[in-house]
C-alpha positions in Angstrom: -142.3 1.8 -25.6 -139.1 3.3 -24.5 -138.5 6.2 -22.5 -137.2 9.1 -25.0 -134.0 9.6 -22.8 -133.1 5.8 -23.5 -133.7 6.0 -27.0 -131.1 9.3 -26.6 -128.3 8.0 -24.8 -128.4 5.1 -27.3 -128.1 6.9 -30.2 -128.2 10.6 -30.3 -125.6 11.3 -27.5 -123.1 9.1 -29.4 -123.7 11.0 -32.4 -123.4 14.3 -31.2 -120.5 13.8 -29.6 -118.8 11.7 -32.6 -119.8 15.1 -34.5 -117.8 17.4 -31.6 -115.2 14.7 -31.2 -114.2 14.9 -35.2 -114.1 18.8 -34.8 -112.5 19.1 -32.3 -110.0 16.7 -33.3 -110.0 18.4 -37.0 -109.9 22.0 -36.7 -109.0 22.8 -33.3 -106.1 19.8 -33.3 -106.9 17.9 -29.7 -105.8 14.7 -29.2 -108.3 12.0 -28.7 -107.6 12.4 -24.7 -108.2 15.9 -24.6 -111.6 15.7 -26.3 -112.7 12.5 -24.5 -112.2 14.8 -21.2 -114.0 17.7 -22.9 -116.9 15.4 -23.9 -116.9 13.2 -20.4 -116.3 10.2 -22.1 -112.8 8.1 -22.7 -110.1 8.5 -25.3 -111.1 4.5 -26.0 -115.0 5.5 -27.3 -113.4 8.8 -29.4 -111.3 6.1 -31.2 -114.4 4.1 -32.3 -115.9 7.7 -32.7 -113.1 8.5 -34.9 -113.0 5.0 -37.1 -116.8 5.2 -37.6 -117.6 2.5 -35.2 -120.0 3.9 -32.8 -122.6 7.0 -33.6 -121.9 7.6 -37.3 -125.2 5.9 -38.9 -127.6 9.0 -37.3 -124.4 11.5 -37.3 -124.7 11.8 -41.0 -128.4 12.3 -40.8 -128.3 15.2 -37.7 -125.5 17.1 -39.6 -127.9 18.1 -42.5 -130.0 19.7 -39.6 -129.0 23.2 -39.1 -129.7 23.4 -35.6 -127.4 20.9 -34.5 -124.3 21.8 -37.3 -124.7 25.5 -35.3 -124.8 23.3 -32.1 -121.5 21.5 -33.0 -119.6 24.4 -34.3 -120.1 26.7 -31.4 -119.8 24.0 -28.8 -116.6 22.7 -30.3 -115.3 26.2 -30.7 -116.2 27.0 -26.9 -114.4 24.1 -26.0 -111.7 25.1 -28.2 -111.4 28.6 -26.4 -111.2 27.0 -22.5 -114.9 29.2 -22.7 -116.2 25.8 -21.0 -114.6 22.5 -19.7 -117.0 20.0 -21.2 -120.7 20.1 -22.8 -123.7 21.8 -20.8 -126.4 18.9 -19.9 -129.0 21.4 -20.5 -127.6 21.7 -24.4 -127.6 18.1 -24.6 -131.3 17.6 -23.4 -132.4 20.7 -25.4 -131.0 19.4 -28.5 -132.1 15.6 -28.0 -135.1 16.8 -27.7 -134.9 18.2 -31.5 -133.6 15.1 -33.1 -135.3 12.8 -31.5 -138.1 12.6 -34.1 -134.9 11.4 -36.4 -134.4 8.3 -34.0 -137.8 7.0 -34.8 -137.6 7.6 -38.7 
């Protein structure tokens, strides 16, 4: 059995921040450096983010959850407004800690 936080770094932090990335690439027009900095990651992994290569296949499934589409709007707009530099880990954890059920499924 795996630890819960394995099973999220493998596959629910890569969606949720595939979700962000596309929003903030979308409707608040950042380059793919400016969100890879937002979301700690590199412009390289928004690129596979943004050509469906890495975190769609459980993306699609979180987005019909309406905890984590509030979760991406209002992070993404906070980011969008300089209101914070990057994603709060305790967000992260709280909201891994939703979908995880979705991992198993």
């Amino acid at each position: 059995m795996k630890p819960p936080c394995e099973l999220s770094v493998k596959f629910i932090l890569p969606a949720i921040r595939l979700l962000i990335a596309k929003k903030l690439i979308e409707k608040y027009n950042f380059t793919q450096t400016s969100a890879a900095k937002a979301l700690g990651t590199t412009q390289a992994a928004i690129s596979h983010y943004t050509h469906s290569k890495r975190g769609w296949k459980l993306a699609e499934r979180l987005m019909k959850m309406d905890g984590v589409r509030e979760f991406i709007e209002k992070t993404a707009e906070r980011i969008a407004a300089s209101e914070v530099q990057s994603i709060d880990v305790l967000d992260i954890c709280q909201l891994c800690k939703i979908t995880q059920k979705y991992v198993n499924e």
